[in-house]
C-alpha positions in Angstrom: 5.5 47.6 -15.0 6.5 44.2 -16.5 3.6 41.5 -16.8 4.4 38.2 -17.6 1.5 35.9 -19.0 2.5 32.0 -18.9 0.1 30.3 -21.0 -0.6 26.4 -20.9 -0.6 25.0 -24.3 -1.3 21.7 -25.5 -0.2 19.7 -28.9 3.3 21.3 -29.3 5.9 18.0 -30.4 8.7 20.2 -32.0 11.0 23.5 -33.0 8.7 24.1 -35.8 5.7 24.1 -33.1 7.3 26.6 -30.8 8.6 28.9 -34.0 4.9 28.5 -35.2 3.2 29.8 -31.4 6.4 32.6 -31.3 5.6 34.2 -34.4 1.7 34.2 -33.7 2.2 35.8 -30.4 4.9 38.3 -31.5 2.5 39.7 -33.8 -0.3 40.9 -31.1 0.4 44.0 -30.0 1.9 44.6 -26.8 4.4 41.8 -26.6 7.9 42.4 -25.8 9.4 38.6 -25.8 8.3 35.0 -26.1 9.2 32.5 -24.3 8.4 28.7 -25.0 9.5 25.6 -22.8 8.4 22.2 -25.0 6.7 19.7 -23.4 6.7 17.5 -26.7 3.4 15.8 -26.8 2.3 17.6 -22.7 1.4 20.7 -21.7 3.9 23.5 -22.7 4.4 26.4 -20.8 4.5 29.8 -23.3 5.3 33.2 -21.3 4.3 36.2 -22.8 6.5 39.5 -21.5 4.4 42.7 -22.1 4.3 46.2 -20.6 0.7 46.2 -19.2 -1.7 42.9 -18.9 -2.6 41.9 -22.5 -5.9 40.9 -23.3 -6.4 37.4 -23.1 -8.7 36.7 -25.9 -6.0 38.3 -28.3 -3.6 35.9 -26.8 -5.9 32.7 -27.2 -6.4 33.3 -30.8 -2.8 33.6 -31.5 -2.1 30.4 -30.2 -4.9 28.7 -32.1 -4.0 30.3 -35.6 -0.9 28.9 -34.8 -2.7 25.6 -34.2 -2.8 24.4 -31.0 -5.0 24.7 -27.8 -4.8 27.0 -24.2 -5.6 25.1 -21.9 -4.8 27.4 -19.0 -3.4 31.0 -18.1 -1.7 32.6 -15.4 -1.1 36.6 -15.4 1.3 37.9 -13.1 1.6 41.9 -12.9 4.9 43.6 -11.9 6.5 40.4 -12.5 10.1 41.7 -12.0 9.4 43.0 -8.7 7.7 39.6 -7.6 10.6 37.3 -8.9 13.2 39.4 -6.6 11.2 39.2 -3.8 10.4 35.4 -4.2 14.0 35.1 -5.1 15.6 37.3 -1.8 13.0 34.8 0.2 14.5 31.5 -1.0 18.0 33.1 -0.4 16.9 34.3 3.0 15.5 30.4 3.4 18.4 28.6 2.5 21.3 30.5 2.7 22.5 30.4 -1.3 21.5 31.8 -4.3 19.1 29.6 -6.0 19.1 29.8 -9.8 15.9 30.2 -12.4 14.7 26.9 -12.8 13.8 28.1 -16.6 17.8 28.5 -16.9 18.6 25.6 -15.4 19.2 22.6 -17.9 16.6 20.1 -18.0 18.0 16.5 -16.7 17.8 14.1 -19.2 15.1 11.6 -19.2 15.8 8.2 -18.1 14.1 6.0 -20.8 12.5 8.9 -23.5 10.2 7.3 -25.3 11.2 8.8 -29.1 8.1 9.6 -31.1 7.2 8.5 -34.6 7.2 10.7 -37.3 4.8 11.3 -39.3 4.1 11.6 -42.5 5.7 15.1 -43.7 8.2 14.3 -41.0 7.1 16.0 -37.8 5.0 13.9 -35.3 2.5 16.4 -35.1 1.6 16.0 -38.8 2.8 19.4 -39.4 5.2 19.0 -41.9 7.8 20.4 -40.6 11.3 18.7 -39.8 10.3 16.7 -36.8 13.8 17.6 -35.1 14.0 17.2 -31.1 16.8 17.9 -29.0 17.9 15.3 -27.0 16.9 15.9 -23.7 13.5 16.8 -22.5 11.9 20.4 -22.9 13.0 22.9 -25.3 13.7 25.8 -24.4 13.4 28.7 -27.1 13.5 32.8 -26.2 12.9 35.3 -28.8 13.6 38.4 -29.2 10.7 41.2 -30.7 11.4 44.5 -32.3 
């Protein structure tokens, strides 16, 4: 059974956020893969692979070590198995193959508003390099064990 766990998180502005959240929920035990589509300055969306449902609490603390706030969760059980179903529905619907929207690239924004740095660099005070891609949403998978 695959269970994927899509956590809302709030506060996340840049790479060195999402590395920051990655490495706090690869180390609770469990977790297969990571992840992390940026909302810089919204609500993020993490997903957390795992064998069975992990315990939420566990997760919630990761993500505030890491420094930033849950603000929802979602747990979806056999997650695999739901996704082909959903996915033979839409085809079933509509005729095509319809693609992950999480692969799909995100359209660029019409008028981004660029944020200010701050001082260290990053706009979330962090002190990290305050690099953004161009585009919105960052998209970030990795990899554990």
């Amino acid at each position: 059974m695959t269970t994927m766990t899509t956590l809302s998180v709030t506060g996340m502005t840049c790479e060195h956020c999402v590395a920051a959240v990655s490495r706090e929920l690869g180390a609770v035990d469990g977790v297969k893969r990571v992840k992390v589509t940026l909302e810089n300055g919204g609500t993020s969306s993490v997903v957390v692979v795992s064998g069975p449902p992990l315990p939420e609490a566990a997760l919630r603390e990761a993500v505030d070590e890491a420094g930033y706030d849950v603000v929802g969760v979602e747990v979806r059980e056999d997650a695999l198995a739901s996704q082909m179903t959903e996915r033979a529905d839409q085809y079933r619907a509509v005729g095509t193959r319809t693609t992950d929207d999480d692969a799909a690239p995100a359209p660029a924004p019409e008028e981004a508003e660029k944020p200010q740095k701050a001082e260290g660099g990053c706009t979330c005070g962090c002190g990290g390099h305050g690099q953004q891609p161009e585009g919105s949403g960052l998209l970030r998978i990795v990899p554990l064990g």
